[in-house]
Backbone as JSON, one array per atom type, in Angstrom:
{
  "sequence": "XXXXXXXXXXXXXXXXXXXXXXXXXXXXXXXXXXXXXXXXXXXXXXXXXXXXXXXXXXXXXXXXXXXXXXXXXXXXXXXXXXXXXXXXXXXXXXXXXXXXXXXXXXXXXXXXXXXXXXXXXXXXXXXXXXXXXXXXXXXXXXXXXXXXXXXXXXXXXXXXXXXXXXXXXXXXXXXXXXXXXXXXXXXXXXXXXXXXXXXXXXX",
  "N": [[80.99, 98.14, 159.77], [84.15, 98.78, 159.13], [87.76, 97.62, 159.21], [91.71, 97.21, 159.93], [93.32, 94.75, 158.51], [96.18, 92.64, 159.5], [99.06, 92.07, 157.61], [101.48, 89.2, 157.71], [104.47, 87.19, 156.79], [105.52, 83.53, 157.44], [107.95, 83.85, 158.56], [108.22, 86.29, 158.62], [109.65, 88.32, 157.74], [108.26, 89.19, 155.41], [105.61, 91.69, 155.23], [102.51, 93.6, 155.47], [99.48, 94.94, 155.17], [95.83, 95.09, 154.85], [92.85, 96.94, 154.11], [90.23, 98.5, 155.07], [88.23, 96.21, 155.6], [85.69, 94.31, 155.64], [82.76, 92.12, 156.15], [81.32, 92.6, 154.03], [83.12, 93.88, 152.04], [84.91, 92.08, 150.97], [85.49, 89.04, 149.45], [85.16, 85.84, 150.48], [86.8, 82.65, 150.57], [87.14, 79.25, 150.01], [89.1, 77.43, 148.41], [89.55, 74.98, 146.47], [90.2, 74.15, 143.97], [92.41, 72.28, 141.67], [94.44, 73.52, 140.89], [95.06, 75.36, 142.58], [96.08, 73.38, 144.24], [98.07, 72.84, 143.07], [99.89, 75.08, 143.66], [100.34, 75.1, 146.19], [101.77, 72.45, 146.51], [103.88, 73.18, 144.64], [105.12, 75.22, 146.6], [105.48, 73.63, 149.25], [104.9, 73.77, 151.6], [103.89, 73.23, 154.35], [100.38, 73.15, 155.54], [99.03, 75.0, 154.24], [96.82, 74.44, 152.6], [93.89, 72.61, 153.22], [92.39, 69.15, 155.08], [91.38, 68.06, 152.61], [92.32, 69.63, 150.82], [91.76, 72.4, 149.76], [92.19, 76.18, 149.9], [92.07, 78.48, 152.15], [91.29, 81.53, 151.46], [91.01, 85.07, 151.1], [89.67, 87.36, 149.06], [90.57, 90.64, 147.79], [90.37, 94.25, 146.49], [93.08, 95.89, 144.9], [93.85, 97.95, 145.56], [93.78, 98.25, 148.58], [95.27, 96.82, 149.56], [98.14, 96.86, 150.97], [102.21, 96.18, 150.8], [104.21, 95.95, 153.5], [106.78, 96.21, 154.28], [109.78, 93.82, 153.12], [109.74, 93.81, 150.58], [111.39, 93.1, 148.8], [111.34, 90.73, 149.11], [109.87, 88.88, 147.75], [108.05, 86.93, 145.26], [107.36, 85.15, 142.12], [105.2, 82.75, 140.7], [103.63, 81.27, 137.64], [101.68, 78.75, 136.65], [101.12, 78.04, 134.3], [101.55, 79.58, 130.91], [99.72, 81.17, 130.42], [98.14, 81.49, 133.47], [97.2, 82.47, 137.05], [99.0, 85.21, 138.46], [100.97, 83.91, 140.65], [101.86, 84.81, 143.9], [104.65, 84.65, 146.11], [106.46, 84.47, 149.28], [109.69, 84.25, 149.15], [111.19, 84.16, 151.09], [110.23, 82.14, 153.22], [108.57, 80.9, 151.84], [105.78, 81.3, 151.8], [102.6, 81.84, 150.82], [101.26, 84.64, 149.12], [99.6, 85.94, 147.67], [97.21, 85.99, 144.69], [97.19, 86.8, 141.49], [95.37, 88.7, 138.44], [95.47, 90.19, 136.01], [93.7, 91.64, 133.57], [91.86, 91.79, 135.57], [90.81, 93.12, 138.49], [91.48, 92.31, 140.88], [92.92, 90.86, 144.23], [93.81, 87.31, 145.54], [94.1, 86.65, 148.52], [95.96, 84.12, 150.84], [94.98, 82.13, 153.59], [97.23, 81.83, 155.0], [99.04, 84.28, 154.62], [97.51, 86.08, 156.17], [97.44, 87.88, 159.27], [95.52, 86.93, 161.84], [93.4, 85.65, 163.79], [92.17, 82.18, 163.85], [89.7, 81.93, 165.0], [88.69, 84.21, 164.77], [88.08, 84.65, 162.17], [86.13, 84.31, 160.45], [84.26, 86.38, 161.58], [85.76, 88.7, 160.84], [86.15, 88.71, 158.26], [83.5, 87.34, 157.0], [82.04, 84.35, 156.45], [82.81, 81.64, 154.75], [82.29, 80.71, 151.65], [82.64, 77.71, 149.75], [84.22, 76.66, 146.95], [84.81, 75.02, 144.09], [84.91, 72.31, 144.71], [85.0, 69.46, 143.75], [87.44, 68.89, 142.69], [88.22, 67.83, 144.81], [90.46, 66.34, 147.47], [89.65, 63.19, 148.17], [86.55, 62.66, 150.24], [84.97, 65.39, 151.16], [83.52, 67.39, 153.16], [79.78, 68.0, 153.38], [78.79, 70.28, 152.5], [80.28, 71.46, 150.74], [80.68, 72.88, 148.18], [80.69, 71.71, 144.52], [81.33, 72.88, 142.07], [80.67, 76.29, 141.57], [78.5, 77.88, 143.58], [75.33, 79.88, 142.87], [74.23, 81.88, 144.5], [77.26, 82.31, 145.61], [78.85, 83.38, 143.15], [77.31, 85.48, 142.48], [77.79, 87.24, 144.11], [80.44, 87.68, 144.19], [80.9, 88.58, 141.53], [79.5, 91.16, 141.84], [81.03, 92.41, 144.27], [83.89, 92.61, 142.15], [82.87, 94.38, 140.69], [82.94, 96.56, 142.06], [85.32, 96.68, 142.85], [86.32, 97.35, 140.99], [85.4, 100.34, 140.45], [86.38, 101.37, 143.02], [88.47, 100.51, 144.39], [90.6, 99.26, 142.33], [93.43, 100.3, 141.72], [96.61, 101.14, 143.32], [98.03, 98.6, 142.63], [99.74, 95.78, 144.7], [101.35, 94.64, 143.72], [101.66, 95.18, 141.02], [103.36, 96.83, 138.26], [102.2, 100.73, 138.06], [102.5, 102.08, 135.93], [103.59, 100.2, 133.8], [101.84, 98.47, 133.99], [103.09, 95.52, 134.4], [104.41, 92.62, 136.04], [105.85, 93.1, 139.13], [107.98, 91.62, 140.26], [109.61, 89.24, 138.08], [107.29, 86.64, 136.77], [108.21, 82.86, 137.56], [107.55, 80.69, 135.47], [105.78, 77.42, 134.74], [107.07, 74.58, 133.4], [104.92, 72.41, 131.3], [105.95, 69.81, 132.12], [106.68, 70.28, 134.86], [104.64, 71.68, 136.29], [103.11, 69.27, 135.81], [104.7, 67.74, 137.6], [104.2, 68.75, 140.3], [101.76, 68.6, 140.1], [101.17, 66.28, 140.84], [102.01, 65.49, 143.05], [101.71, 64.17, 146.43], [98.96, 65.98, 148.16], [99.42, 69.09, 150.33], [98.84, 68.8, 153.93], [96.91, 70.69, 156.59]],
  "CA": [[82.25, 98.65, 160.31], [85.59, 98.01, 158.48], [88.88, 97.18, 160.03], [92.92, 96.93, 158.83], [94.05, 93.18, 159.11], [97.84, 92.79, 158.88], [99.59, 90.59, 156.94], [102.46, 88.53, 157.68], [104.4, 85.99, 156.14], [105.59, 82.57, 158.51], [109.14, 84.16, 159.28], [107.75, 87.59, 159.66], [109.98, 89.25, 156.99], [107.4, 90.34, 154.38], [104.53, 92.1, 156.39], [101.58, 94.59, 154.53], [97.85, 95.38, 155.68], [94.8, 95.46, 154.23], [92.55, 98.05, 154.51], [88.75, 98.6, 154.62], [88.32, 95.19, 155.77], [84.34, 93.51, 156.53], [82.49, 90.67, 155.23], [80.64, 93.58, 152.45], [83.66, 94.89, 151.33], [85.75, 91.21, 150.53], [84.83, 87.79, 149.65], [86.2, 85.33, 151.02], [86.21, 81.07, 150.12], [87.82, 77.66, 150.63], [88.88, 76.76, 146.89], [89.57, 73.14, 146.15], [90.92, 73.55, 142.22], [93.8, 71.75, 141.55], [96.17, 74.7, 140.38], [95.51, 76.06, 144.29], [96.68, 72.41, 145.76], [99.25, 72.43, 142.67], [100.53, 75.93, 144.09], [101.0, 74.77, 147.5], [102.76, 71.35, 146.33], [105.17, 73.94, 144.37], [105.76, 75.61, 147.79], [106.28, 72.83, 149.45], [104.87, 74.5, 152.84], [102.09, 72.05, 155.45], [99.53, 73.82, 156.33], [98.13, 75.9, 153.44], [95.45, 73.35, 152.47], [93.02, 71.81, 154.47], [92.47, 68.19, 154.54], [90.76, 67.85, 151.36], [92.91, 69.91, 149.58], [91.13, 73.14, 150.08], [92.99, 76.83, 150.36], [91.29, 79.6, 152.6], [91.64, 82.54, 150.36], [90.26, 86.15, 150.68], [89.79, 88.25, 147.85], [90.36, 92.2, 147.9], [90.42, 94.97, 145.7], [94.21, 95.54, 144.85], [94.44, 99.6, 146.57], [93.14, 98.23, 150.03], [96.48, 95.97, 150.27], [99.91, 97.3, 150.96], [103.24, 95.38, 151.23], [105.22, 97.77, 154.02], [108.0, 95.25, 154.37], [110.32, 93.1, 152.95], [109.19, 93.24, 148.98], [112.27, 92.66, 148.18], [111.64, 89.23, 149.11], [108.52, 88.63, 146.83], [108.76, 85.92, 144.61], [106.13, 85.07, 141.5], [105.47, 81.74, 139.39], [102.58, 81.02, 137.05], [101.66, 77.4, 136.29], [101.05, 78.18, 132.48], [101.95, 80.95, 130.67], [98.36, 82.6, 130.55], [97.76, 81.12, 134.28], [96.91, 83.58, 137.35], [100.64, 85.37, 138.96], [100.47, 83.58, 142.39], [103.08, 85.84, 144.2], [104.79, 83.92, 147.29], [107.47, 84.79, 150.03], [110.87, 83.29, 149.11], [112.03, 83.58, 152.5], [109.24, 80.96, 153.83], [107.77, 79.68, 151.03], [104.55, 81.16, 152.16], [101.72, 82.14, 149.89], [101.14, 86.01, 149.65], [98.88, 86.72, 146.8], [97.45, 85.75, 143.6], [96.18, 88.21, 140.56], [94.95, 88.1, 137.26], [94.85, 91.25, 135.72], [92.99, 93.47, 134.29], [90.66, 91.79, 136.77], [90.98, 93.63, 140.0], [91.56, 91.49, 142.44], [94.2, 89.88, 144.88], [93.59, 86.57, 146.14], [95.46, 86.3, 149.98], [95.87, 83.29, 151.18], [94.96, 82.52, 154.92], [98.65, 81.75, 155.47], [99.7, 85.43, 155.07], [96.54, 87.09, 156.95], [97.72, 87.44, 160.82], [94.18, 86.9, 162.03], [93.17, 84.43, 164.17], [91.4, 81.41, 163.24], [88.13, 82.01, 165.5], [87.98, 85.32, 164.81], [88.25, 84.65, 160.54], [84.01, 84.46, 159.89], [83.59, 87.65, 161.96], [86.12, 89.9, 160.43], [85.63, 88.6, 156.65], [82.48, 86.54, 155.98], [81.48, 82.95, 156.66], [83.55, 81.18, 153.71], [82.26, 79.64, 150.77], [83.13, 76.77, 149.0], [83.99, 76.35, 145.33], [85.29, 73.99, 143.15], [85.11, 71.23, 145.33], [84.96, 68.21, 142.36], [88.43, 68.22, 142.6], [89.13, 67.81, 146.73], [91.19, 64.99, 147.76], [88.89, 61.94, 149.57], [85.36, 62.72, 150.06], [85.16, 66.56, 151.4], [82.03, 68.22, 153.95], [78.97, 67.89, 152.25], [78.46, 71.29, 152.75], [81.16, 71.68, 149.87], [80.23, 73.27, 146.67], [81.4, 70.9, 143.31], [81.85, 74.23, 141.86], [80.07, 77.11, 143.09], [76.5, 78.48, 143.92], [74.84, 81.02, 141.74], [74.94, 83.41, 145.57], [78.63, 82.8, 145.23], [78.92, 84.01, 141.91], [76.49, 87.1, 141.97], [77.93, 88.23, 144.88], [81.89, 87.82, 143.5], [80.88, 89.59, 140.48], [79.39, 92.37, 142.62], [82.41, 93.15, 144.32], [84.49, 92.8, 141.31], [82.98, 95.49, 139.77], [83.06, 97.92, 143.27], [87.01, 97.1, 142.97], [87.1, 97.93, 139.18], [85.42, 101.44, 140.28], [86.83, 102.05, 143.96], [89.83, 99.82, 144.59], [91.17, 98.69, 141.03], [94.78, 100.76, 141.2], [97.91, 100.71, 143.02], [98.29, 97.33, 143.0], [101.19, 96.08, 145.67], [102.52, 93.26, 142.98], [101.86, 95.58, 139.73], [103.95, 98.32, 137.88], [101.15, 101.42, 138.0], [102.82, 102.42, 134.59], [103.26, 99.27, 132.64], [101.06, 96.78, 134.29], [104.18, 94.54, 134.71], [104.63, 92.45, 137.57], [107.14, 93.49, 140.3], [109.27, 90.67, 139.71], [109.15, 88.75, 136.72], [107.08, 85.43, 137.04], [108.99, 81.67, 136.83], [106.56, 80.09, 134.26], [106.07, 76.55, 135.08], [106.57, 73.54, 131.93], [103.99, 71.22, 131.73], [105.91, 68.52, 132.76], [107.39, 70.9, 136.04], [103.42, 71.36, 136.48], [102.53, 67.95, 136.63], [105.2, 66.81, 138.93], [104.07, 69.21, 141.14], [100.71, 68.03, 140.9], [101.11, 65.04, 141.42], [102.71, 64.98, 144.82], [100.87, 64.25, 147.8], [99.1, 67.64, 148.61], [99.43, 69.58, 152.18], [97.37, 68.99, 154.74], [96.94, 71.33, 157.27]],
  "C": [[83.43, 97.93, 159.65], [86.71, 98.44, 159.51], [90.03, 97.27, 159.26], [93.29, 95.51, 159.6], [95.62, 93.19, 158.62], [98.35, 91.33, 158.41], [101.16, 90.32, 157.18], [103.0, 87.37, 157.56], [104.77, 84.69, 157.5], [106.91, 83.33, 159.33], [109.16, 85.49, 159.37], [108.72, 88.77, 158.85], [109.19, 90.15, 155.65], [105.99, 90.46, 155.17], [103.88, 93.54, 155.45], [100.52, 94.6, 155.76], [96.67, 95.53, 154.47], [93.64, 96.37, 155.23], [90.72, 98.12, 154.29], [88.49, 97.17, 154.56], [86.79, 94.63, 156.33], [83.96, 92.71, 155.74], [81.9, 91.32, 153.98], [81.76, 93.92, 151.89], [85.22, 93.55, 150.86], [84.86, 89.88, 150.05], [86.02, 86.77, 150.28], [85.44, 83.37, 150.86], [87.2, 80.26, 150.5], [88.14, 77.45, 148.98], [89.81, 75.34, 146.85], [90.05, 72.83, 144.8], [92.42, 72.81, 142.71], [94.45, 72.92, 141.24], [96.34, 75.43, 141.6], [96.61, 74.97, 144.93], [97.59, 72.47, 144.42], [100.42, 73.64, 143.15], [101.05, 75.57, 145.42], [101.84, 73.55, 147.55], [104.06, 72.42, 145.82], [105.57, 74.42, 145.78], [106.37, 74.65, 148.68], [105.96, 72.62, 151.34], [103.73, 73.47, 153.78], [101.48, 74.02, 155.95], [98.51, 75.08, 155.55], [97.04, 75.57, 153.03], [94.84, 72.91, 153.56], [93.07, 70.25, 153.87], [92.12, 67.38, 153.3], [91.53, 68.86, 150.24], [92.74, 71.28, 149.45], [92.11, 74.51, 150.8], [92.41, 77.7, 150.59], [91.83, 80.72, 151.52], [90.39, 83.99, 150.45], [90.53, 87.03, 149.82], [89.7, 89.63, 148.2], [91.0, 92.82, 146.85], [92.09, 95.58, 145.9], [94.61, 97.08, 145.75], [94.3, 99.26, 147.71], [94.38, 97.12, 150.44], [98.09, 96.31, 149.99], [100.82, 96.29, 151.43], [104.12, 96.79, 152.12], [106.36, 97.51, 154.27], [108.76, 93.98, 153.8], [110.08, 92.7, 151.04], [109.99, 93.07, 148.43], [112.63, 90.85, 148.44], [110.7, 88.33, 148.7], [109.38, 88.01, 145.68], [107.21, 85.68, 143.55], [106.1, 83.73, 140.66], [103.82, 81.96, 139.03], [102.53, 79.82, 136.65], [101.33, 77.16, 135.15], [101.4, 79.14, 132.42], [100.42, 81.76, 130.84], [97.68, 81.93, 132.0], [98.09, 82.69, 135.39], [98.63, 83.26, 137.91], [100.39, 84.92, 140.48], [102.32, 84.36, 142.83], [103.3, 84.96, 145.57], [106.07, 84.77, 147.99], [108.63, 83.91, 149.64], [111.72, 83.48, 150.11], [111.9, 82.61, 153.11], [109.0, 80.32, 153.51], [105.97, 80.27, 151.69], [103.84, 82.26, 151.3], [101.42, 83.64, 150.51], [99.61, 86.33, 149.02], [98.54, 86.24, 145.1], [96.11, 86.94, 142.42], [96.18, 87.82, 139.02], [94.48, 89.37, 136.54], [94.51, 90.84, 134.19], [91.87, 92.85, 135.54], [91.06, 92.47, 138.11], [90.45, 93.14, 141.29], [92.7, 90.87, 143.33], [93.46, 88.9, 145.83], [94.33, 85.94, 147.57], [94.77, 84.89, 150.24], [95.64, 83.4, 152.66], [96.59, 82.31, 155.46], [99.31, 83.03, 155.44], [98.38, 86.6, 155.84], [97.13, 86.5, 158.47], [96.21, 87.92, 161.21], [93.89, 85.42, 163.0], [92.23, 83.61, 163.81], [89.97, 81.11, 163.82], [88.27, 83.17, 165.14], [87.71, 85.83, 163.02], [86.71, 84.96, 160.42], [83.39, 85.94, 160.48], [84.18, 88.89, 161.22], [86.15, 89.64, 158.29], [84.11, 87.68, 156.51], [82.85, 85.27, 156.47], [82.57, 82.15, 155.39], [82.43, 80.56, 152.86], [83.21, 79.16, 150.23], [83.34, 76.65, 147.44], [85.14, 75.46, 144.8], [85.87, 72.63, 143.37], [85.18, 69.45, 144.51], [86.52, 68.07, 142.34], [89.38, 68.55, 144.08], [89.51, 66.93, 146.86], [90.35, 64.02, 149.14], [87.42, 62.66, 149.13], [85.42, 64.19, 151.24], [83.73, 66.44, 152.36], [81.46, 68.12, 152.6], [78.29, 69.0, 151.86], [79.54, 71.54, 151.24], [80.66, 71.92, 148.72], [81.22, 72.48, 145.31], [81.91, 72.18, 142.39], [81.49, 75.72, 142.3], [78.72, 77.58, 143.04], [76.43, 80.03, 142.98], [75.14, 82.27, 143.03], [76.41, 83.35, 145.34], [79.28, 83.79, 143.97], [78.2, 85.32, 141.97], [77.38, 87.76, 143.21], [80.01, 88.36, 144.55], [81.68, 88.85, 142.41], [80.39, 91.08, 141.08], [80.66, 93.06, 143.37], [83.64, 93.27, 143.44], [84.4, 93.86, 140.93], [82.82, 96.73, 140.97], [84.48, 97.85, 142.89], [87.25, 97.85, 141.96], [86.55, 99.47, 139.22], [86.16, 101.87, 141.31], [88.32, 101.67, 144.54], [90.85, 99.18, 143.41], [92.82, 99.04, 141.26], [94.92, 101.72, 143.01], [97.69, 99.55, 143.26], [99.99, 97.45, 143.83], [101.85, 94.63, 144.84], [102.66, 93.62, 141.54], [102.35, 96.44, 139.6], [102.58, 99.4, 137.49], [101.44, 101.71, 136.1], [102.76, 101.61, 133.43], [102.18, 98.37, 132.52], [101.99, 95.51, 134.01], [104.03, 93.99, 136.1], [105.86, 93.02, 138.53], [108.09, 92.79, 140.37], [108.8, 90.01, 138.65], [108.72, 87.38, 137.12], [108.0, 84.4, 136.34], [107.07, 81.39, 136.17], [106.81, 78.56, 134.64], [106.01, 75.72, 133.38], [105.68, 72.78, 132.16], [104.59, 69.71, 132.45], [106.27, 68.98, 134.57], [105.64, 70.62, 136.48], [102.99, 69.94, 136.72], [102.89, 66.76, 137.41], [104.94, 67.31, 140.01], [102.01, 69.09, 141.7], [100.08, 66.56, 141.08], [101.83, 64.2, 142.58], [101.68, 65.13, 145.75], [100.45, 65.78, 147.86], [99.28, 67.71, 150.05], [98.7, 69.52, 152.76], [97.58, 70.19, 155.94], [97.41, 70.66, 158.81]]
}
């Protein structure tokens, strides 16, 4: 049985849905890279990380997520130039979305899913872990250093359902050019590594 989960940001001006929503038809993980905890140091926001560093994140195919409000207040940086477009709220500062085309996918953060936090494992999936080798302190030991071969077969499996059933409209791409919707800031390396080298967020 699928569901629509709605999305909204902290101050409630950019607000979407996703669509066709169960634990078969998303994945959904905890990721622990540094360029997640260096995205949430750029924001600037508590509470997007967990204590180790760690940013809930469900993945969906880019047609099954609409923005129905406020996209005029969508905001995009990339932390290299060929790094993924993490798309944020510049009203809040709160994480919307990150993509990487041609792959067909959008990565939401749990900070823009309105969902409650007992009811997260029933309406997406249990979470895995990946890329835990670089979590801050000593993490659950349950934590994947990078990720499990089930993680992987079953990511690449829904990758390629999005790339036949959900691949196109994206709600952060031009259908025509494949441009983004706003133009990403580009971070410098040294902007990048003052931003990751600040304390990260804990939740």
């Amino acid at each position: 049985m699928t569901t629509v989960v709605k999305l909204r940001c902290r101050c409630g001006s950019v607000r979407g849905t996703l669509e066709e929503v169960s634990p078969s038809t998303v994945n959904h993980a905890i990721c622990y890279c540094d360029d997640c905890q260096t995205f949430a140091n750029f924001l600037g926001s508590e509470g997007i990380t967990d204590a180790w560093g760690g940013t809930d994140i469900v993945q969906v195919g880019p047609a099954r997520m609409k923005i129905t409000e406020g996209a005029e207040h969508l905001r995009c940086v990339r932390l290299s130039p060929k790094g993924l477009h993490r798309f944020y709220a510049g009203c809040c500062k709160t994480p919307i979305g990150n993509a990487m085309p041609p792959v067909p996918f959008v990565g939401i953060p749990r900070a823009f899913l309105d969902v409650d936090a007992e009811k997260s494992d029933e309406t997406f999936g249990p979470a895995d872990t990946v890329q835990g080798r670089f979590a801050r302190g000593i993490p659950p030991a349950h934590v994947h250093p990078k990720a499990s071969f089930r993680t992987l077969a079953r990511s690449t499996q829904r990758v390629l359902s999005w790339l036949i059933f959900a691949r196109r409209p994206s709600p952060y791409f031009d259908p025509k050019t494949g441009k983004p919707s706003v133009a990403p800031q580009i971070l410098t390396k040294d902007e990048r590594a003052t931003h990751r080298d600040r304390p990260r967020a804990k939740a």
